[in-house]
N, C-alpha and C positions, 0 to 999 in steps of 0.2 A: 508596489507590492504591499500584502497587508501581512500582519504577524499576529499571532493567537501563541499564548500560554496552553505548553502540553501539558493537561490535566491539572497536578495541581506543583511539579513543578516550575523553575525558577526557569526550565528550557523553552524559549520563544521562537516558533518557527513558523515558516512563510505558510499564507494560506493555499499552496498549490506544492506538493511533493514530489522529487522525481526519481520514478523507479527506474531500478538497472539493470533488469531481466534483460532489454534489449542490446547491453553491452555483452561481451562475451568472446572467446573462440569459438565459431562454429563447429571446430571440429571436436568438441565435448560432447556435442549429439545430443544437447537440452533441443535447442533450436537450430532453424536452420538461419535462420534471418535476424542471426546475433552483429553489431555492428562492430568493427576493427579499432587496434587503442585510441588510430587516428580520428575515426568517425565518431567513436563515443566520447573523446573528449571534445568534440566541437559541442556538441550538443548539452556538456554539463558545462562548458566556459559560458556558452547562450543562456542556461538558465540561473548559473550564477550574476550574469551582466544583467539577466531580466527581476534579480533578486530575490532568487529562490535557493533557500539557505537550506534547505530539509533536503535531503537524498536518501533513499533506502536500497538496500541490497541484500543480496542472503550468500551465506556459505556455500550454498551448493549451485547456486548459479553460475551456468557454465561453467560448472569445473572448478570453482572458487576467480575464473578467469574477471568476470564481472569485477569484481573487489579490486583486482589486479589492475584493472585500465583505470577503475574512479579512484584508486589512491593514486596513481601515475600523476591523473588529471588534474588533483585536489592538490597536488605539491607542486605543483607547477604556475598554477594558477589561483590561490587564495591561501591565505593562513590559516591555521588547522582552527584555532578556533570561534573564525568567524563562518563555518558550518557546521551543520548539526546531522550528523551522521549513523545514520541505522543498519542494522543487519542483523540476521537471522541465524538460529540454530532448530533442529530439531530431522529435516532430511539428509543424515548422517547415522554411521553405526553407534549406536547407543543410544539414540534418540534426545533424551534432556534427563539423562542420568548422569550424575555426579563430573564420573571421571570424562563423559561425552563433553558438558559444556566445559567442563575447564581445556580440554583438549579442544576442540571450538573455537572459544573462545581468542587464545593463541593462536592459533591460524589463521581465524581472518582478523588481526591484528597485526598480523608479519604480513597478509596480500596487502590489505588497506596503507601499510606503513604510516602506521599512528599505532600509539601506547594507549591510547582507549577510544571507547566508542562511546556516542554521546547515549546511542539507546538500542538497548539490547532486546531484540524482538524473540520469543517460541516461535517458531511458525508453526505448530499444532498444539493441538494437547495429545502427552505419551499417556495409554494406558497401560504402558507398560515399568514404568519408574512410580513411586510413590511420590504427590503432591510434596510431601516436606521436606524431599530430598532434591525434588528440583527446586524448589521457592529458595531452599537454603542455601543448595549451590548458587542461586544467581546472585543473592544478596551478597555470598562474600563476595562477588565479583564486585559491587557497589564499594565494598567497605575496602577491596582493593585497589582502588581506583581503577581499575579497568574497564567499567561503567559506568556513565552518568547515569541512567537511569532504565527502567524496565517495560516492557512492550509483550501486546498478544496478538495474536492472529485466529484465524477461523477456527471455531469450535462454537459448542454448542452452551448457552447460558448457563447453565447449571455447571458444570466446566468450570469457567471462568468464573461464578460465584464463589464455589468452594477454594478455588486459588488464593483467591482475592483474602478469605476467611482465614486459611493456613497462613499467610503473611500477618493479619492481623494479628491472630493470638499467640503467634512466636514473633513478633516485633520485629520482621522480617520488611525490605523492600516490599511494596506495591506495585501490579501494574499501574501506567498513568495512561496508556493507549491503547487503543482496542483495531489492529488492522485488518476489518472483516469483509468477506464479498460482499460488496453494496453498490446497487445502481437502479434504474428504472424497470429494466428489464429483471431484478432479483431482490426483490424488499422482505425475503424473509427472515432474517435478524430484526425483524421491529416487532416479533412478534416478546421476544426476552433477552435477546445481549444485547440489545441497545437501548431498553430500557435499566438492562443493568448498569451498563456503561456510566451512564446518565445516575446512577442511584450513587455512583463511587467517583464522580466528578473526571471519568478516562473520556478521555478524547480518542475523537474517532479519525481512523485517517485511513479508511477504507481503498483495496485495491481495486480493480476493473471497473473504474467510475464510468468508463464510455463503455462497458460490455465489449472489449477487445474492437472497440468502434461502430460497432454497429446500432450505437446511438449521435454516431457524430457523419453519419449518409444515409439515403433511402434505402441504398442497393444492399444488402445484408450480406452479401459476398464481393467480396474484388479479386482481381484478377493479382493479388501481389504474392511475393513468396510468405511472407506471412499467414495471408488468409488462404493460400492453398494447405500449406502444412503445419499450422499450429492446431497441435489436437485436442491441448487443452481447454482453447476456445469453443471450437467443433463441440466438446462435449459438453461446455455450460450449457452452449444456448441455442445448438441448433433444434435440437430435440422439443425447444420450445418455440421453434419460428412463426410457427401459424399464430399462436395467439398471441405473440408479444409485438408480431408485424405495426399492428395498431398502437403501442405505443408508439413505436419511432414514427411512427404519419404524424402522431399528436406534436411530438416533437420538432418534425419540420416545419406543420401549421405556424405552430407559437414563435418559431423561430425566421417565418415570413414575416408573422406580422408585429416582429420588433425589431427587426433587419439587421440580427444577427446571424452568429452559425448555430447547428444543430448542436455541436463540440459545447458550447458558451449557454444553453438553455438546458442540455447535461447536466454541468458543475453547477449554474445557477440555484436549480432543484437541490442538490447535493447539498449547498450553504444555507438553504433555505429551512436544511431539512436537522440543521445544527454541527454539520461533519466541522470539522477542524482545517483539514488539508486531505482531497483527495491525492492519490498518488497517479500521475500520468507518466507513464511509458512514452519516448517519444524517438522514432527514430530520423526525425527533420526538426530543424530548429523552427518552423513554420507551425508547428502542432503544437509547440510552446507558446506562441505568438498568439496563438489562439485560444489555448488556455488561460493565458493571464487575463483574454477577454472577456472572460465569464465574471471578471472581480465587480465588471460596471454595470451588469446586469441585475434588475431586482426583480424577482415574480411577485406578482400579485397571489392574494391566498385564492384566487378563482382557477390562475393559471395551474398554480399544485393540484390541485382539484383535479382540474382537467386533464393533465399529464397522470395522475395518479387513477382516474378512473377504472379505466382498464385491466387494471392487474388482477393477475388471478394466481390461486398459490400455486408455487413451482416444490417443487424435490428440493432438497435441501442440497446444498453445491458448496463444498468447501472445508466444514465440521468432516472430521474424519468420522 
């Protein structure tokens, strides 16, 4: 495994992340094809033994259940602080207003069982709290120790500048990472948050890097409970199937004729493209297996090219 400096803290985490959407009790009614304490701890002991030290999760996954199996798993199987552990606020009452994140915060503290988190992610931006009263509250959260450090998710450039700006002139925490929809099938953050990103040294640690997989097979549908009922997928990218069909061909091509997987010519683009750590979803430790394959892969700038050819603007997916 390889390890990259987030942004411009002193936090070093693996160059492959794994998210915890797929752990869960199904019956919170996020998903249906949430994995049990047992199944989702095999899968993070796998990718702690494959030495992948970064794991993300959010508060409102499954129920806060998510939290609940990867703290189980985390205390069982590794010392708190030889993982770097993330999670989310903001799909919750009160959004990233004051008494929201401090109350938050707290909770998923008590699922996770651990006294801080290494990095505290928004997962939107609120228009409904004032910039300096959430930059503030999360900073005391830093100066609490209850935080190591600070994290964004999808919105829109202008967004995350002005944030970035309020921390600065009240001498507030920074974000250091930027966790935005990014993958082959959706490049439209390259048009300003990831040149912003890039302007403030945050590292990108982008979620749906295989487009809910349908960059890691030909077949754009399978027969699993996943891809019958995740609707969140359905709605990124079926709507774009026709024309993005032609990336994933490109992607098999390149992936013949270097006699990898589809999965490994994905993240290869991705690292090629500056990401830090995509975050992969995995519900078989086999998907991991394959992921860490993408580390030995290097594209040539003809093969980006060619992979990147094709793309054409999409709707914007993600920025609320």
């Amino acid at each position: 495994m390889e390890y990259l400096q987030l942004g411009n803290s002193n936090i070093k985490v693996s160059r492959l992340c794994l998210g915890c959407m797929s752990f869960g009790d199904p019956a919170s009614k996020m998903h249906a094809w949430t994995l049990n304490p047992d199944q989702s701890e095999t899968i993070i002991k796998h990718a702690l033994d494959l030495g992948i030290n970064f794991i993300d999760t959010a508060n409102t996954y499954s129920a806060g259940t998510s939290e609940e199996y990867l703290g189980r798993a985390i205390k069982k199987n590794i010392a708190r602080d030889k993982v770097i552990l993330a999670t989310k606020v903001y799909f919750n009452e009160g959004h990233l207003s004051k008494a929201a994140i401090e109350r938050e915060i707290d909770g998923s503290l008590k699922r996770l069982g651990t006294d801080y988190v290494d990095l505290y992610i928004i997962h939107r931006f609120d228009y409904t709290t004032p910039m300096e009263e959430t930059m503030q509250a999360l900073h005391n959260l830093v100066k609490a120790g209850k935080v190591r450090a600070l994290g964004a998710s999808a919105m829109y450039g202008y967004q995350f500048y002005n944030m970035q700006l309020v921390a600065k002139k009240n001498g507030w925490t920074p974000f250091i990472s930027m966790q935005n929809h990014y993958n082959l099938l959706y490049r439209e953050d390259e048009r300003e948050l990831i040149p912003i990103c890039h302007q403030f040294n945050v590292s990108l640690t982008p979620y749906s890097p295989l487009a809910a997989g349908r960059l890691a097979r030909l077949e754009w549908q399978t027969d699993t409970l996943r891809s019958k009922t995740d609707q969140t997928s359905i709605a990124k990218y079926d709507g774009t199937q026709k024309m993005d069909a032609n990336i994933v061909q490109r992607v098999h091509q390149l992936s013949e004729k270097y006699g990898v997987t589809m999965t490994q010519i994905a993240l290869a683009w991705q690292f090629a493209k500056g990401v830090t750590s995509p975050i992969i979803g995995a519900t078989k430790t086999k998907y991991l297996d394959d992921a860490v394959g993408s580390l030995k892969v290097s594209l040539l700038k003809d093969d980006i090219a060619y992979l990147e050819e094709q793309y054409t603007p999409h709707r914007v997916v993600g920025a609320l």
